[in-house]
ROROMI-861822 format. One record per residue (C-alpha): y, z, x; residue in three letters. Coordinates in pm, 1 decimal. Layout:
<atom north="Y" up="Z" east="X" residuo="ALA"/>
...
This chain:
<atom north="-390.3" up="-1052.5" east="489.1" residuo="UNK"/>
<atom north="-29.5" up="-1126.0" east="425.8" residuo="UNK"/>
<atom north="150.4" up="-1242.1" east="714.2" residuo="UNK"/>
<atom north="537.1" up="-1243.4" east="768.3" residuo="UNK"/>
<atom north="750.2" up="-1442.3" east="1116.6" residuo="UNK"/>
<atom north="776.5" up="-1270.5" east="1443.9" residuo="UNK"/>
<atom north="1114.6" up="-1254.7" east="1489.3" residuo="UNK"/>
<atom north="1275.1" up="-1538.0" east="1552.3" residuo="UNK"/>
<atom north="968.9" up="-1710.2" east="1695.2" residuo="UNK"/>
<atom north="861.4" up="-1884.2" east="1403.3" residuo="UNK"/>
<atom north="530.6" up="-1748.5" east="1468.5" residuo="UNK"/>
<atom north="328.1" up="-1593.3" east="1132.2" residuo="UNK"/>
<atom north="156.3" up="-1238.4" east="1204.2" residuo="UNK"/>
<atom north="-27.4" up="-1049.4" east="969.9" residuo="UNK"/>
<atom north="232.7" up="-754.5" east="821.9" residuo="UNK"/>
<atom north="-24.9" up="-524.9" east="964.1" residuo="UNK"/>
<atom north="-84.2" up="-449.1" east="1319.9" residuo="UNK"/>
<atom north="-309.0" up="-288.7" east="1559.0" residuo="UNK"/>
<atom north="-175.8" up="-27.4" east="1792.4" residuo="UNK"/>
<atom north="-401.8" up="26.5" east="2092.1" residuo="UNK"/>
<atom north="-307.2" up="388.5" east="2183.8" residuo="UNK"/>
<atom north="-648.5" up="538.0" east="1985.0" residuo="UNK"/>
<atom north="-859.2" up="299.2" east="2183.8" residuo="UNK"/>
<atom north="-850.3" up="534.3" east="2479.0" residuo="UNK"/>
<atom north="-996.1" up="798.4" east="2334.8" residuo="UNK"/>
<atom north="-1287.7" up="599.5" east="2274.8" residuo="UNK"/>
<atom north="-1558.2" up="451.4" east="2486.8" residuo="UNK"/>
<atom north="-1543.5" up="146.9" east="2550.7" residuo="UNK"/>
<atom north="-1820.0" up="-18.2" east="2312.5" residuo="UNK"/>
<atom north="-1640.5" up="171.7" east="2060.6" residuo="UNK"/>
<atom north="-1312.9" up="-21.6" east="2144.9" residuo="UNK"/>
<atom north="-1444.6" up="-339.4" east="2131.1" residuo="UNK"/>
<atom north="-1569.6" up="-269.3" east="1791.1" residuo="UNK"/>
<atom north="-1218.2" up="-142.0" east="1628.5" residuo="UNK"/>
<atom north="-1059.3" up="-402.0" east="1801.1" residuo="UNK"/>
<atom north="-1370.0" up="-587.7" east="1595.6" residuo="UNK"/>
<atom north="-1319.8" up="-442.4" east="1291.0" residuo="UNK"/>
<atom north="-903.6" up="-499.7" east="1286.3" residuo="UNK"/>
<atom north="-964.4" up="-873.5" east="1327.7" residuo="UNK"/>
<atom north="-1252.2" up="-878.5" east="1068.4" residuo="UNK"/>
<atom north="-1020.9" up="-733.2" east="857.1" residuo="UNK"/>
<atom north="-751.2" up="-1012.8" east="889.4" residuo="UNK"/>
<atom north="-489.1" up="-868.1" east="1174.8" residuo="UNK"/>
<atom north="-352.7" up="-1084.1" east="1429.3" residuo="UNK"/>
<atom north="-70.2" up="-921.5" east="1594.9" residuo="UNK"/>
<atom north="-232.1" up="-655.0" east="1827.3" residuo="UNK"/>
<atom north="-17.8" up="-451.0" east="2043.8" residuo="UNK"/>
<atom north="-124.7" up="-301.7" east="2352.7" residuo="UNK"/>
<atom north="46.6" up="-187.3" east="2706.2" residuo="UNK"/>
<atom north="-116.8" up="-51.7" east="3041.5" residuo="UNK"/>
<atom north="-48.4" up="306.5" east="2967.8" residuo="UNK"/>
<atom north="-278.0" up="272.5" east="2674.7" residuo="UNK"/>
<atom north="-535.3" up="324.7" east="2893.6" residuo="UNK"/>
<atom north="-866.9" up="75.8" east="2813.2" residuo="UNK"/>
<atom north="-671.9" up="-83.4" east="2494.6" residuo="UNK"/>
<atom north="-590.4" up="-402.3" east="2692.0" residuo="UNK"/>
<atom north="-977.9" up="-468.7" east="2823.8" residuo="UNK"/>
<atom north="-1075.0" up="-411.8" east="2508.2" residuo="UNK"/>
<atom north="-926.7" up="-655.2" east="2353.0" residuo="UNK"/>
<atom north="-892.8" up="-881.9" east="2658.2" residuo="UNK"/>
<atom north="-1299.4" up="-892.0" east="2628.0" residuo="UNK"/>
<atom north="-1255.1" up="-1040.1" east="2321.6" residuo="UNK"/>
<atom north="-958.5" up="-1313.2" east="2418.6" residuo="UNK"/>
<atom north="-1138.2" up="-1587.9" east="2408.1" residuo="UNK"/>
<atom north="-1117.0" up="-1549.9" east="2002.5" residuo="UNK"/>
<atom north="-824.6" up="-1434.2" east="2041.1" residuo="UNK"/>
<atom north="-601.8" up="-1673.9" east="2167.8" residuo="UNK"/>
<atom north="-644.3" up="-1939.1" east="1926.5" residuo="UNK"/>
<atom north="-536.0" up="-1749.1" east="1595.2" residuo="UNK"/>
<atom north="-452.7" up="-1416.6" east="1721.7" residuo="UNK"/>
<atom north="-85.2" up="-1303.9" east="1859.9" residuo="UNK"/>
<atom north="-171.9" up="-1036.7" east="2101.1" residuo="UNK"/>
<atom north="118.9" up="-819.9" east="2280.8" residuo="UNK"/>
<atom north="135.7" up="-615.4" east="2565.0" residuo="UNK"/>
<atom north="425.1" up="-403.1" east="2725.6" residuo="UNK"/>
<atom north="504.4" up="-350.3" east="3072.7" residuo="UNK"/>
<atom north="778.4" up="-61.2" east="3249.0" residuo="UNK"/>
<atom north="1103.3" up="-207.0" east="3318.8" residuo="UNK"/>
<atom north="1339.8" up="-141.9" east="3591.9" residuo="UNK"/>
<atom north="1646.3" up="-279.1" east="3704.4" residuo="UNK"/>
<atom north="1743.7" up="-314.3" east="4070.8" residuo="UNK"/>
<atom north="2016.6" up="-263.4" east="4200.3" residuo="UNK"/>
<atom north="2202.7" up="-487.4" east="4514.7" residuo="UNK"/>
């Protein structure tokens, strides 16, 4: 898999990512196993958020392999307050 920098990071991700939106219309086993398949296949920059519904403990099951060669990415609302 060819792999280009994040930003500005200095970090190397594979040019192809894995979105996490289609994991909620899946069960979860079946989750697991496209989140499988995408790092079988050589992608490690996975992109998930909590509105994604299961996306993030599907591939949170799998962190522990993960976190070593992987880049995952998740999203959370922001706000600003004011005061």
């Amino acid at each position: 898999m060819e792999t280009i920098r994040f930003g500005r990071t200095g970090l190397a991700v594979s040019r192809i990512a894995f979105g996490g939106i289609p994991i909620q219309r899946l069960t979860r086993a079946e989750g697991i196993g496209l989140v499988r398949a995408a790092l079988g296949a050589g992608v490690t920059f996975l992109d998930t958020a909590h509105g994604y519904g299961q996306s993030e403990e599907c591939i949170g099951v799998l962190a522990a392999a993960l976190w070593s060669a992987r880049f995952p990415r998740s999203r959370a609302e922001s706000f600003r307050v004011r005061g």
